[in-house]
C-alpha positions in Angstrom: 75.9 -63.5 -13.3 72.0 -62.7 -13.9 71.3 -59.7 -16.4 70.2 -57.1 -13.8 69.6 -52.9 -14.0 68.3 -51.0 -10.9 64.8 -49.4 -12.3 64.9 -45.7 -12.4 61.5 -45.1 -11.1 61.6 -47.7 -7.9 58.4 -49.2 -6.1 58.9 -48.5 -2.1 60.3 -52.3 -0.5 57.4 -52.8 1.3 55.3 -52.0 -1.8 51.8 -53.9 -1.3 49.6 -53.6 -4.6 46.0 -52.8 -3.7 43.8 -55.3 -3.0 46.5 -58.1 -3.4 47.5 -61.5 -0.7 51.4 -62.2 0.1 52.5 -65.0 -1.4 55.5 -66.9 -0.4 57.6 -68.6 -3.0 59.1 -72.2 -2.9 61.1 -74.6 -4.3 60.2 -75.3 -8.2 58.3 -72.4 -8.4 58.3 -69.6 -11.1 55.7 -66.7 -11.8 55.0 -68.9 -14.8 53.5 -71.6 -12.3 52.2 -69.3 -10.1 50.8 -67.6 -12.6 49.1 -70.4 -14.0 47.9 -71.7 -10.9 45.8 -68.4 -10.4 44.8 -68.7 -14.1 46.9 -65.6 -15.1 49.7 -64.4 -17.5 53.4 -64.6 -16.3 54.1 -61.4 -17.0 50.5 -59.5 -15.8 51.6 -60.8 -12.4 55.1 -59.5 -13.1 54.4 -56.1 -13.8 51.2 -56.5 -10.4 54.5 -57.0 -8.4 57.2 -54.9 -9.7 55.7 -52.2 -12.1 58.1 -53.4 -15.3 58.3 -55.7 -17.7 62.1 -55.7 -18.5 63.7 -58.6 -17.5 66.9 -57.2 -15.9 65.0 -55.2 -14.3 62.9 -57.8 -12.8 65.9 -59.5 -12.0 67.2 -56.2 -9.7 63.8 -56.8 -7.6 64.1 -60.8 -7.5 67.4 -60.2 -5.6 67.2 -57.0 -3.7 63.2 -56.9 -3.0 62.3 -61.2 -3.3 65.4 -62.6 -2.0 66.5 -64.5 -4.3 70.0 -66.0 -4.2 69.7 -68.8 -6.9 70.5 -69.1 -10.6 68.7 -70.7 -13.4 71.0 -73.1 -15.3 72.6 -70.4 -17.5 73.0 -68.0 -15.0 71.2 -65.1 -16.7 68.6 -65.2 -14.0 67.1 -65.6 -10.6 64.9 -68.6 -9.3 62.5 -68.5 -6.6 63.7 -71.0 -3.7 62.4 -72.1 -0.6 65.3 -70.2 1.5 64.9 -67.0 -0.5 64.0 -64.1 2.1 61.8 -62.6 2.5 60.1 -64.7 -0.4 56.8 -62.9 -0.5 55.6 -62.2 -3.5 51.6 -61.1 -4.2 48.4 -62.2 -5.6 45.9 -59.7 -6.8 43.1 -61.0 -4.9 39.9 -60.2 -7.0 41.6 -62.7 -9.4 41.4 -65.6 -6.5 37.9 -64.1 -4.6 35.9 -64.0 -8.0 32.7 -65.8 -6.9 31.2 -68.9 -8.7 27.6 -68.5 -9.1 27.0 -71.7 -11.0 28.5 -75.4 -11.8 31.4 -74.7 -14.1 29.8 -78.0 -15.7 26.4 -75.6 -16.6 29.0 -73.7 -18.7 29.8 -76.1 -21.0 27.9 -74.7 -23.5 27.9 -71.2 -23.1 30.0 -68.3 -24.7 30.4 -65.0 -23.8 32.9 -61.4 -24.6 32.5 -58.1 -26.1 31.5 -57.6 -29.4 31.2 -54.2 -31.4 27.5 -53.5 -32.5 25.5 -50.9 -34.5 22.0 -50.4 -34.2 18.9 -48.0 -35.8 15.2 -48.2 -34.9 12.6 -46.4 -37.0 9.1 -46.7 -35.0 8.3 -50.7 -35.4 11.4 -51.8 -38.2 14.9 -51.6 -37.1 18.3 -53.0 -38.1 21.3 -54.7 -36.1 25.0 -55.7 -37.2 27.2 -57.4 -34.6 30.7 -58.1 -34.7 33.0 -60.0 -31.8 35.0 -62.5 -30.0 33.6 -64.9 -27.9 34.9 -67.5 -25.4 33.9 -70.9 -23.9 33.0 -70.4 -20.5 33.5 -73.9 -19.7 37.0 -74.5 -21.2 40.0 -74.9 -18.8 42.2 -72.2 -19.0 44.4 -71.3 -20.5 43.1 -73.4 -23.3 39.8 -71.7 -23.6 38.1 -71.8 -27.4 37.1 -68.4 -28.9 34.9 -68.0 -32.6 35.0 -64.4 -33.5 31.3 -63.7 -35.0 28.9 -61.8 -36.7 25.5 -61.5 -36.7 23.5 -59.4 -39.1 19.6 -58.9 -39.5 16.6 -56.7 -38.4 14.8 -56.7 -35.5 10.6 -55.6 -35.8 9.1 -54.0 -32.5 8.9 -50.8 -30.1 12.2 -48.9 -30.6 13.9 -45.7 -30.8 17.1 -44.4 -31.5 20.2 -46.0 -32.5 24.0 -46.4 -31.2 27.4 -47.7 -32.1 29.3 -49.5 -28.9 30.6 -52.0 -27.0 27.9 -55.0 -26.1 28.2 -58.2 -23.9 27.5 -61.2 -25.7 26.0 -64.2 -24.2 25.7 -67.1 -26.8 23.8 -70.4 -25.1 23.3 -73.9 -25.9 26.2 -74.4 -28.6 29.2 -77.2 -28.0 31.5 -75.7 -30.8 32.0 -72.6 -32.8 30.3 -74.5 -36.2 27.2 -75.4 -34.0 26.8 -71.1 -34.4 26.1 -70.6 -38.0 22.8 -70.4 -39.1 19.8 -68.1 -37.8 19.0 -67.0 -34.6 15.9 -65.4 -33.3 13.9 -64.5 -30.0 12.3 -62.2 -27.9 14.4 -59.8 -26.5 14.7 -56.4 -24.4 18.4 -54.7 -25.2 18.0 -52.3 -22.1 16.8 -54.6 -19.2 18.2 -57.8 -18.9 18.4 -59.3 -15.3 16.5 -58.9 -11.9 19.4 -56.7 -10.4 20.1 -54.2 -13.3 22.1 -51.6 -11.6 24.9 -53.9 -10.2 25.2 -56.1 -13.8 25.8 -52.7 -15.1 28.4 -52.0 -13.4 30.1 -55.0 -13.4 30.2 -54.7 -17.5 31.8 -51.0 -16.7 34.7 -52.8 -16.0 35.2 -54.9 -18.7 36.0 -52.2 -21.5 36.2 -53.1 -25.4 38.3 -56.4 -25.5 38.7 -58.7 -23.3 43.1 -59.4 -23.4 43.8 -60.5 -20.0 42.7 -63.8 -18.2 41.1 -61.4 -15.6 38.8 -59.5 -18.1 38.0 -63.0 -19.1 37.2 -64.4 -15.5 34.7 -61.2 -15.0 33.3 -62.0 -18.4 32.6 -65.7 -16.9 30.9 -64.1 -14.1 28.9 -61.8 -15.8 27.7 -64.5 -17.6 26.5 -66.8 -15.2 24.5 -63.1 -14.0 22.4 -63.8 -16.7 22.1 -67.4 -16.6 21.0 -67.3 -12.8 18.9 -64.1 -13.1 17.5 -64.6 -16.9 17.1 -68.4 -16.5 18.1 -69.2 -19.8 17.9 -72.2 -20.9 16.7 -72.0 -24.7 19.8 -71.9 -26.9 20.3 -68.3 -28.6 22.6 -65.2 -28.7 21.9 -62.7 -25.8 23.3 -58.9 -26.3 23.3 -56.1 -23.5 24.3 -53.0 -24.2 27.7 -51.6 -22.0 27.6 -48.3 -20.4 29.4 -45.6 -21.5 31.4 -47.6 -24.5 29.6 -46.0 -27.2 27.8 -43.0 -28.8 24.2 -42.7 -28.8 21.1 -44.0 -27.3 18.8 -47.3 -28.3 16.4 -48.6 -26.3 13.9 -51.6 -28.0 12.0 -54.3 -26.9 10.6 -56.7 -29.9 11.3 -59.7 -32.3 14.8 -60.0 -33.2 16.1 -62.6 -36.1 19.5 -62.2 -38.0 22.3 -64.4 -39.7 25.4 -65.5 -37.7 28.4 -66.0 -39.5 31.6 -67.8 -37.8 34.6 -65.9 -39.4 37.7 -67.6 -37.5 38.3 -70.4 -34.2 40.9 -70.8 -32.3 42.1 -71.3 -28.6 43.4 -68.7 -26.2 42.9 -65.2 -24.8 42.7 -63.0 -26.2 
């Protein structure tokens, strides 16, 4: 018999999460396909669906909510099947309606996530340290690459103020993580970044201080190709925007900006 326990704190039957499509199950099927199909975790669609992430509790709702009536080999738990019934299970939809803006193949060579920066202007001379993961944009999921970075140097211009917070990074032009090393520098204008500033802003609200799930990591790709199409980058370089209300202080500079970038780690995989 599959390990089961009735959750104390039940969803309603005819629970629909928020902004989510039904989904009916087949033959073969498994949240760990469906999952991956939608480019998510197993159990992040799990716990969209049912609220836990105990198994035997997940197994009380594959039977009494889903339907299910058969085993896996061992018995311990349920399968979906094509005669389960109801069989609906859901999709968050902003993971499946999250718009392309450009080719995926543009984003071969662009990176992009959260990194942890602190900044200080004096008049014309400032300094900047930047720490963070980044992720191929163009990468298939769930095998995406990631570097985790830093970048140190000053920056000479019109400035005022300083901060510690979250940024978006935006690292173009670079086909691997070793590509990265080296110097980077470029005009650059931390507080206004593309044509449509309000609604980039708060699309970074969203994102928070990490990206950990595949759907932090889709908006990241969105984001991105935001300033792609807006900016019109094309000159290979690391781009930094400031996000709202992740940090103390205020910084707002416009000037020459140069530092060192140091690769610390690769690997594949969010986070």
């Amino acid at each position: 018999m599959p390990i089961e326990k009735q959750p104390r704190d039940l969803i309603p039957k005819d629970y629909h999460p928020p902004s989510s499509v039904i989904y009916k199950v087949r033959d073969n099927e498994s949240f760990g396909t469906i999952a991956k199909k939608y480019h998510m975790e197993e159990w992040e669609l799990i716990y969209e669906n049912f609220k836990t992430r105990d198994p035997a509790e997940v197994n009380w709702y594959l039977r009494n909510y889903v339907g299910c009536n058969k085993k896996t080999s061992d018995g311990k738990n349920y399968v979906f099947s094509a005669d389960a019934t109801p069989g609906l299970i859901h999709i968050p939809d902003q993971i499946i309606n999250i718009p392309r803006l450009v080719e995926p193949s543009v984003l071969r060579n662009v990176w992009a996530g959260i990194a942890k920066s602190h900044s200080g202007d004096l008049a014309v001379i400032g300094a900047h340290d930047l720490t963070g993961k980044i992720y191929n944009l163009g990468d298939e999921l769930p095998d995406v690459r990631n570097a985790v970075i830093n970048i140190n140097g000053w920056k000479f211009g019109v400035g005022l103020g300083g901060s510690i917070g979250a940024v978006f990074v935006v690292a173009h032009g670079y086909e691997n993580q070793v590509q990265m090393n080296g110097v980077t520098e470029a005009w650059d204008f931390d507080f206004s970044v593309v044509g449509k500033l309000d609604s980039f802003l708060k699309g970074l609200k969203g994102i928070g201080k990490t990206i950990d799930t595949i759907q932090k990591y889709k908006k990241t790709r969105w984001l991105a190709e935001n300033v792609i199409r807006n900016r019109g980058i094309t000159t290979p370089g690391f781009y930094a925007i400031s996000i709202p209300m992740a940090g103390v202080g205020l910084h707002i500079w416009g000037g020459w900006k140069f530092g060192d970038i140091t690769v610390f780690s690769i690997g594949k995989g969010i986070p």
